[in-house]
C-alpha positions in Angstrom: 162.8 84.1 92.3 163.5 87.4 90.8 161.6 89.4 88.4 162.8 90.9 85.2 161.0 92.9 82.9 162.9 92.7 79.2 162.3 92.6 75.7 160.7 88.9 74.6 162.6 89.4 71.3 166.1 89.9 73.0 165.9 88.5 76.4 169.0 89.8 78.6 170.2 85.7 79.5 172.9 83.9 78.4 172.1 80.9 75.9 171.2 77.7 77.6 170.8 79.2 81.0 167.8 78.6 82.5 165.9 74.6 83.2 162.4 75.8 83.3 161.4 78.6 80.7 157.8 79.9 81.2 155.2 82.6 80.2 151.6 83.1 82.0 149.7 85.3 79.5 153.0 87.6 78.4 155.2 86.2 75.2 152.0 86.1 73.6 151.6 89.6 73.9 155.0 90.1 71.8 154.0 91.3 67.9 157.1 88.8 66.2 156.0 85.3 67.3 158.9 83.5 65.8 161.4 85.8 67.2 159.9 85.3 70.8 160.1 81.8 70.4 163.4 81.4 69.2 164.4 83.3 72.7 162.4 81.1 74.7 164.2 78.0 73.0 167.1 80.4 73.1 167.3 80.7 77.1 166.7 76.9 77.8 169.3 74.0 78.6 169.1 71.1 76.5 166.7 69.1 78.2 165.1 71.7 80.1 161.5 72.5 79.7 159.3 75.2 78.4 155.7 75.8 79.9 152.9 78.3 78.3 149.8 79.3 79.4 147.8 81.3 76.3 144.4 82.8 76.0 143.3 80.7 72.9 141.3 82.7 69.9 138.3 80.9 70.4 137.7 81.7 74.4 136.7 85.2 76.2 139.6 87.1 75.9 140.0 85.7 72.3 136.5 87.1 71.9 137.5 90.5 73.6 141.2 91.0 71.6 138.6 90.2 68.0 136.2 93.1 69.3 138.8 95.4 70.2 140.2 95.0 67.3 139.1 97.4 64.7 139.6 100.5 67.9 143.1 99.3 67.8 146.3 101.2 66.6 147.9 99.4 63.5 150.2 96.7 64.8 154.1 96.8 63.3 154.3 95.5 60.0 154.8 91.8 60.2 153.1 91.8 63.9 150.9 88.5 64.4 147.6 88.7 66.6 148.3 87.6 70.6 145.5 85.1 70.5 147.5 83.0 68.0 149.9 81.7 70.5 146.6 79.8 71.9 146.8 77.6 68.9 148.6 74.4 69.2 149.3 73.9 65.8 150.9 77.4 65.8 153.2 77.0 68.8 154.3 73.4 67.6 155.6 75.5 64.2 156.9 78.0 66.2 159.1 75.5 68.0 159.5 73.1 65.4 162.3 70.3 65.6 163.9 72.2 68.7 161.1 71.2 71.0 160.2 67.5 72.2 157.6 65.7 74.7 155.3 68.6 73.2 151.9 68.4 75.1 148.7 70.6 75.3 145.3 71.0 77.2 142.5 73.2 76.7 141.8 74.2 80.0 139.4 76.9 81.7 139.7 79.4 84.2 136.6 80.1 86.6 136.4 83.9 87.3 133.3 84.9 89.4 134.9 88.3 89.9 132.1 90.4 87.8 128.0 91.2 88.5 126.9 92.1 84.9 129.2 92.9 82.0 129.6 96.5 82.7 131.6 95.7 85.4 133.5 93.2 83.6 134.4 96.8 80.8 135.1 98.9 83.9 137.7 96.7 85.6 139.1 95.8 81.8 138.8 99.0 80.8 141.1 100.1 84.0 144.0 97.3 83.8 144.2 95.4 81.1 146.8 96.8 78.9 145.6 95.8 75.5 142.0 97.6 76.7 143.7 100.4 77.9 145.9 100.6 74.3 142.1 100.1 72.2 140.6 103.1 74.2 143.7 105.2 74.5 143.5 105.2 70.2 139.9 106.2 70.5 139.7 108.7 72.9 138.7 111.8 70.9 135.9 110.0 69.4 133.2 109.5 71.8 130.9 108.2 69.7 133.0 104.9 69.3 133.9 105.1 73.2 130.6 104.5 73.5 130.1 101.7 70.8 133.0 99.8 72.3 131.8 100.5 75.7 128.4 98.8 74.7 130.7 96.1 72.4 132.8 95.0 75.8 129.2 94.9 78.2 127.5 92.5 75.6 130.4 90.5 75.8 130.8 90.1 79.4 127.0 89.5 79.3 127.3 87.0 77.1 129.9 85.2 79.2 128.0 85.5 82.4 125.1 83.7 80.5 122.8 84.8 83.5 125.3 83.1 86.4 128.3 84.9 88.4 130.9 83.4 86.7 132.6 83.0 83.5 135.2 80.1 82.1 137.7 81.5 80.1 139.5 79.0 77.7 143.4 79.0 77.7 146.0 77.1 75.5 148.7 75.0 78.2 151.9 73.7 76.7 154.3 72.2 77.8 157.6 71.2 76.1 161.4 69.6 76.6 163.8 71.5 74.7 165.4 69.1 72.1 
């Protein structure tokens, strides 16, 4: 296997060149959703399959990208939110009549990784890029450092619900390429 980093909206392949096309929490992170997906369809043989793993907008980290939110820089005009991609109904449009044997599962991922939710913001807060991006726009205004600071803690809290672990909720499709 070899690793590539490229652009989702013009990925350096050859049409119909690859049998399994998939993304683990990354084309949902690109701003033009149909453009993404047409390169995913794009990059597949006929026949071959597509597979998608996305942080759904009603789980954690859908809970953490809607807090983050307002400390964010303004997307690109036309940009749609990541957490959207965690929508079946939103993938299947995507992909339309150029995807068959469509299927999806809400599933959970058990992370026990965190004490208390200010650990959960410190370990965020150090290497998750869209965290990085929200406090990198606000960093000459401490006072809304802080508020997000206190925003991310509640939220990992919250999560924790007293335990040591938290379930966060992800989108899985999978999908033969018409």
């Amino acid at each position: 296997m070899e690793w590539r980093e490229a652009d989702a909206h013009a990925l350096p392949f050859g049409a119909d060149e690859f049998d399994v096309v998939m993304s683990c929490i990354g084309v949902m992170f690109a701003p033009f959703h149909q453009r993404a997906a047409d390169e995913l369809v794009r990059v597949c043989k006929p026949g071959g399959r597509i597979g998608l793993l996305s942080w759904t907008p009603e789980g954690h980290i859908g809970e953490l990208f809607a807090t983050m939110k307002p400390y964010m820089a303004p997307p690109p005009a036309g940009a749609q939110p990541p957490p959207l991609w965690g929508r079946e109904d939103h993938v299947r449009a995507l992909f339309g009549d150029r995807a068959t044997d469509v299927a999806t599962e809400r599933r959970t991922l058990t992370v026990d990784h965190f004490a208390d939710g200010a650990e959960f913001r410190e370990y965020f807060k150090a290497t998750y890029g869209p965290t990085i991006a929200a406090y990198r726009n606000i960093a000459d205004d401490g006072d809304r450092v802080a508020t997000l600071d206190a925003e991310i803690a509640r939220i990992g809290d919250d999560f924790l619900r007293g335990g040591h672990a938290m379930e966060w909720e992800y989108l899985l499709l999978t999908a033969r390429k018409a």
